[in-house]
N, C-alpha and C positions, 0 to 999 in steps of 0.2 A: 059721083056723090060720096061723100065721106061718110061713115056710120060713125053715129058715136058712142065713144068708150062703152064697154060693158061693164056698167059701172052702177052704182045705185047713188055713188058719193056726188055732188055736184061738181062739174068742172071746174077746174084752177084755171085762172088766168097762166099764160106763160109757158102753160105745161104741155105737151104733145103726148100725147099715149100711144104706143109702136107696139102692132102686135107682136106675140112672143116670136113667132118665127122670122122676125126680121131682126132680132136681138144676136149680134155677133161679139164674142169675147173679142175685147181690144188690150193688147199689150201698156204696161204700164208707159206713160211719158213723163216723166213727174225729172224734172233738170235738177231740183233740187226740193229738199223737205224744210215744213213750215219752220221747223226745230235746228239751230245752228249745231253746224260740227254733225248733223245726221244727214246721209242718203240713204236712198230708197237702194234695196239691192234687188230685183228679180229671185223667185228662189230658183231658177235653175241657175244661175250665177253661185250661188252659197255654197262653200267648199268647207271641210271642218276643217278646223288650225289647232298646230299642236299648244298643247297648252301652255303658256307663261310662269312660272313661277315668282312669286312675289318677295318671297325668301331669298337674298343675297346668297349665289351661288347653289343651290339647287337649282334642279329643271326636274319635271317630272316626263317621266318614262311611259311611254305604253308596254301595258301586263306583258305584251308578246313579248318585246326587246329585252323584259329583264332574266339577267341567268346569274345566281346565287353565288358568289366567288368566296374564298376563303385569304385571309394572311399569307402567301409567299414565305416560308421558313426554310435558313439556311440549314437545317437539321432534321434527317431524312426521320427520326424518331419521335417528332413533334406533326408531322404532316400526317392525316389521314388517307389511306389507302381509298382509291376511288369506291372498293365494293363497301365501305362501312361508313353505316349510317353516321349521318351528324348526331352530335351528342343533343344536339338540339330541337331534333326532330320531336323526341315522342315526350308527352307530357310530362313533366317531375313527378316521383313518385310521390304520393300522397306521406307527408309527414311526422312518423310512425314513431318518434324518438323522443316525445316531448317528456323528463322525466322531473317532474314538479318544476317551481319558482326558483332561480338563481338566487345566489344571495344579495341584499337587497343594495350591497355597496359597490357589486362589481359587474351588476347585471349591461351589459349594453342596449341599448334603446333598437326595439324593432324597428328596420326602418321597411320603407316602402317602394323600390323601388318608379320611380315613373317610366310610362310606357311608351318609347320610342320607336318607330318604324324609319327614319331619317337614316337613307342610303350611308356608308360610308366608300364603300367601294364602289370601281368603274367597272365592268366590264369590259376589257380590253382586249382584241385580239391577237395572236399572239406577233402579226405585223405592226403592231399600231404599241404595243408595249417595246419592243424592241425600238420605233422611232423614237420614241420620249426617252428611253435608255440613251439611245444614239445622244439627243438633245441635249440632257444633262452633261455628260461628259462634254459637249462642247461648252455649256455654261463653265465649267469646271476647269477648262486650259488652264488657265493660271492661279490654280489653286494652292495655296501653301499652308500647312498647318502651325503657323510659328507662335511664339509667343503672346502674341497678342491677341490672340482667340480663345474663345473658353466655347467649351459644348457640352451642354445638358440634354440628358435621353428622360422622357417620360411614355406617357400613352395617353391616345386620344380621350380616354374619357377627364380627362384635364382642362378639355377645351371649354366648358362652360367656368368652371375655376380663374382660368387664364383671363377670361374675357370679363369676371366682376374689377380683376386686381388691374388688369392690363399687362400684365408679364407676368414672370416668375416671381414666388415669393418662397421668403423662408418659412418653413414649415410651423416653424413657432411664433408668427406674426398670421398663420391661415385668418385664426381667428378675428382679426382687428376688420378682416376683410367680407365675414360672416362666409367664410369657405370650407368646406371639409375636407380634409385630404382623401381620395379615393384609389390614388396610384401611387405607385413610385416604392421605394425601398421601406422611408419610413423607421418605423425598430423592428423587422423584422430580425435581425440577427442581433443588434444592440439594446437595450432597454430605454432609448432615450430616443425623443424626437427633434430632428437639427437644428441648428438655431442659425444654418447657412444655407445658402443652395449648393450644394458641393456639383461642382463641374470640375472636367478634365479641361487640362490649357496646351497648347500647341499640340505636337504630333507627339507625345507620351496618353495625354488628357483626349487626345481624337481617339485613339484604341482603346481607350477607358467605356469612354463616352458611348461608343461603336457596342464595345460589350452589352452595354446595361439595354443598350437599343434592340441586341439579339436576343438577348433575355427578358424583356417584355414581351417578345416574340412568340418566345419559347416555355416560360417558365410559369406554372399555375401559381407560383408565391406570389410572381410580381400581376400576374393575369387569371384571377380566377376566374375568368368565362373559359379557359383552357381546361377545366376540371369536366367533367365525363359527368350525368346527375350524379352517379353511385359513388365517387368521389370524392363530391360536394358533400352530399350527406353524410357523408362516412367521418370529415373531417367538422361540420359544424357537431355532430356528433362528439366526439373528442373534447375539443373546445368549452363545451359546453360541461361535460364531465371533466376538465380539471380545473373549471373555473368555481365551479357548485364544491367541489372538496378541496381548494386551494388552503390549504392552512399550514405554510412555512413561514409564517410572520417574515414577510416582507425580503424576504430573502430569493436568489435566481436558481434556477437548475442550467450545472455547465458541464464545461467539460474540457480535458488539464488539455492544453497543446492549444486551447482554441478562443477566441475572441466569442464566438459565439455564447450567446445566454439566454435565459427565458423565465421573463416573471411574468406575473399578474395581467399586467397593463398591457404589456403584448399580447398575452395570448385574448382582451378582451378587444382590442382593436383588431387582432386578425380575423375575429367573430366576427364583428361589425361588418369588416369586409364581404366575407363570406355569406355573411344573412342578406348585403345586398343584393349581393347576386343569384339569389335563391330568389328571393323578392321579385326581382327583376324576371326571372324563367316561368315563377310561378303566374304572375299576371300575364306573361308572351311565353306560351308554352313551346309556340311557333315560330321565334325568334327567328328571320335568316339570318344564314349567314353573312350575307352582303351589309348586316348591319352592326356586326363585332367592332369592339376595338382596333387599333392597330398601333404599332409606336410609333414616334417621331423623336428628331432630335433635332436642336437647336445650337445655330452657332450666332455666337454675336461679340461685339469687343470687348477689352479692358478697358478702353476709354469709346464713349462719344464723341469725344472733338471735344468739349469743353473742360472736362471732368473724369478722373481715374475710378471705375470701379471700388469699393473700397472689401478686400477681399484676404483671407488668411490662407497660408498654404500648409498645405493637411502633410502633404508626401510627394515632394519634390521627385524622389525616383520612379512615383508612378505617376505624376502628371495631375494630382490631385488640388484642386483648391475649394475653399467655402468663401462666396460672395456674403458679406455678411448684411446684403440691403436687398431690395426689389430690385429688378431690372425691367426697368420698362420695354415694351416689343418697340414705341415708336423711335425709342432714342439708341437701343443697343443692338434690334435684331436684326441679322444680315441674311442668313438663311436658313429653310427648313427642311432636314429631309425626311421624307416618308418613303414608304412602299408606293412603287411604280403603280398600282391601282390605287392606291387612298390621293394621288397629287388631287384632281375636282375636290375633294369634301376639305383636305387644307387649305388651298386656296380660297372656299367658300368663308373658311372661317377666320380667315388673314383681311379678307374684306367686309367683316363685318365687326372687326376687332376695331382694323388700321382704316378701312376707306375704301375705294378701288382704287387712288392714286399712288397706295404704297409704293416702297422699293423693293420688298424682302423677298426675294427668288426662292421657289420651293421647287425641289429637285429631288427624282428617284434617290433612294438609298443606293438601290444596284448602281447607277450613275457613280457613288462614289468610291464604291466596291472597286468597280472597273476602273475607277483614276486611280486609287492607293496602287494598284494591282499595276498596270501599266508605269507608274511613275518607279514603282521599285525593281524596274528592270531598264530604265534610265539608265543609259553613260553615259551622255551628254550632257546631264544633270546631276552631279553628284549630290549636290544637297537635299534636292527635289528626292531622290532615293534613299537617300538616306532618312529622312523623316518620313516616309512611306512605310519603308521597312519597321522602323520604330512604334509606328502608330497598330502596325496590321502586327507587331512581335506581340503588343501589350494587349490589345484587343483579345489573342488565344488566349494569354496568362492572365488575365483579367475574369474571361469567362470560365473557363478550369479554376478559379478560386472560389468565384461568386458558388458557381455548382457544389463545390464540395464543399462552402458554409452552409447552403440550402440542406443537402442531405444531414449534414450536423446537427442543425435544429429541428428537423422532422422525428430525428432519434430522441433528442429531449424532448419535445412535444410526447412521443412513445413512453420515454419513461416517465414523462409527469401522471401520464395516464396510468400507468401500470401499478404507479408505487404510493401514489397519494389514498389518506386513508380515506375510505366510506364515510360521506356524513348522512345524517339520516334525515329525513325529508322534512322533519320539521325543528332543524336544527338554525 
């Protein structure tokens, strides 16, 4: 005899009531969901998957894998010693220098840095940097530096600049592009902003080029995230004191033997510079390292196949010329080189410029270190060594001049400070 349901509700047609203890958990069967493009997954089947990024050329990392790398510098007095802290680590000091309003014609606009965490560097072991080394120079066989290449050195924070214009542009057209200049030479030694892109051409203009690449490297003028806080402040410091007492009617502070000069306008664009990157420390006190600058440098033709470049030559004995138009990345650029850790973040940025169909090979710097270096002990190649040799002669004497223009103008920056007279605060 059946009992029925313990129940007070009236019976359903249809329905059978099973008491609890004959109620057995049944595995799902489900072939497919009501919902197209969905299955049902079991969760002991469900596995975490690494995450995707949506961002052209990033990937996100898990916390454990990442380890904090710095810039690779050919120059043992720019490279930090493993025991000392990054200049980056510990807060900026609180900004203790503020000594009234600039004047009201030469003040520079504070700016703000924005807060970036986006990787630039790879972590790369030290088998796995040596393959890519390896690789490039095989890219590299048949490389020749001859006339008909030009190469320009900047640094990555370019890359958003780059990417409004689509290539390089002359310095005195940034604007038509709504761009600011943030890198590169600039007037730092000159009073005047180019009205070309000045690149090196063939294997005089590769050594050139090579230079300005080690010296974005290496040099706080061309790189001030290279500056130490104490540094930094010490110099916007300065800056600021001879821009508030500047009163040589329009006139430069120099000095006899030397091209170098220093007015006004320069010293309120190197402020700008410098206030960003305070900017920038202040809001990421905790800046990694994995996320600095780094340079690159770019070669590309005199011609596209259709059309000559249209370009001035500065200094034929050092390889110098000024393009005096844009060059666009899709029509002129052949290749990029970076530091053997930054190749992922250029490539990232070469496909989100060009497309991922491009052509433009991006290849270690070391990579071409090792071909200039290999090709100029060439006999079988005289030519191949001889433009080797020329490019890697101009390169030293390239950076041995830049260097000793930079300590020139650090002296005049010194004496505009020392000798300009006191104005007084509500002058």
């Amino acid at each position: 005899m059946t009992m029925p349901p313990p129940t007070r509700f009236p019976p359903i047609p249809g329905v059978r009531y099973v008491p609890a203890r004959e109620v057995r958990p049944q595995p799902l069967d489900i072939p497919s969901s009501s919902i197209p493009g969905v299955r049902y997954v079991p969760a002991r089947e469900v596995r975490p998957q690494p995450l995707n990024s949506s961002i052209p050329g990033v990937r996100y990392v898990p916390a454990h894998e990442v380890s904090p790398q710095s810039p690779t510098s050919p120059s043992p007095h720019v490279s930090p010693s493993p025991a000392s802290p990054s200049p980056h680590v510990s807060p900026s000091p609180h900004d203790n220098f503020q000594e009234g309003p600039l004047h009201a014609h030469s003040a520079p606009p504070v700016l703000v840095a924005p807060k970036s965490t986006a990787a630039t560097h790879t972590s790369n072991s030290h088998q796995v940097r040596g393959a890519k080394i390896d690789m490039g120079v095989e890219q590299l066989s048949g490389f020749t530096p001859h006339d008909g290449k030009l190469f320009h050195s900047t640094s990555s924070k370019a890359w958003e600049g780059l990417g409004k214009a689509g290539g390089l542009v002359p310095a005195t057209m940034l604007k038509d592009y709504d761009i600011e200049r943030v890198t590169g030479e600039g007037d730092i030694f000159v009073p005047k902003e180019k009205g070309g892109i000045h690149c090196g051409q063939g294997d005089l203009g590769l050594g050139r080029a090579m230079a300005y690449f080690e010296l974005t490297q290496d040099s706080s003028h061309f790189s001030p995230h290279l500056h130490t806080n104490q540094q930094l402040h010490a110099e916007i410091k300065q800056a600021r004191h001879i821009i508030r007492n500047w009163d040589i009617n329009g006139s430069f502070y120099h000095q006899d033997n030397s091209r170098s000069t220093l007015g006004l306008e320069q010293v309120s664009n190197r402020l700008r510079q410098l206030e960003t990157e305070k900017a920038l420390r202040d809001t990421m006190p905790q800046r990694p390292r994995n996320t600095e600058p780094y340079p690159m440098m770019f070669e590309f033709g005199t011609s596209n196949g259709a059309r000559m470049l249209r370009m001035d030559r500065i200094s034929p004995r050092i390889g110098e010329v000024a393009v005096k138009e844009p060059v666009k990345f899709e029509e002129n650029l052949h290749r990029v080189f970076v530091p053997v850790d930054n190749l992922e973040h250029a490539r990232g940025q070469l496909h989100r410029m060009l497309g991922s169909r491009h052509s433009v090979d991006v290849i270690p710097y070391e990579s071409l270190q090792q071909t200039l270096h290999d090709q100029r002990n060439e006999e079988r190649d005289p030519d191949k060594a001889y433009r080797a040799r020329a490019a890697l002669h101009n390169k030293a004497g390239t950076y041995k001049a830049i260097s000793r223009s930079e300590a020139e103008i650090g002296e005049l920056y010194d004496e505009a400070a020392a000798t300009l007279p006191l104005r007084t605060p509500n002058y």
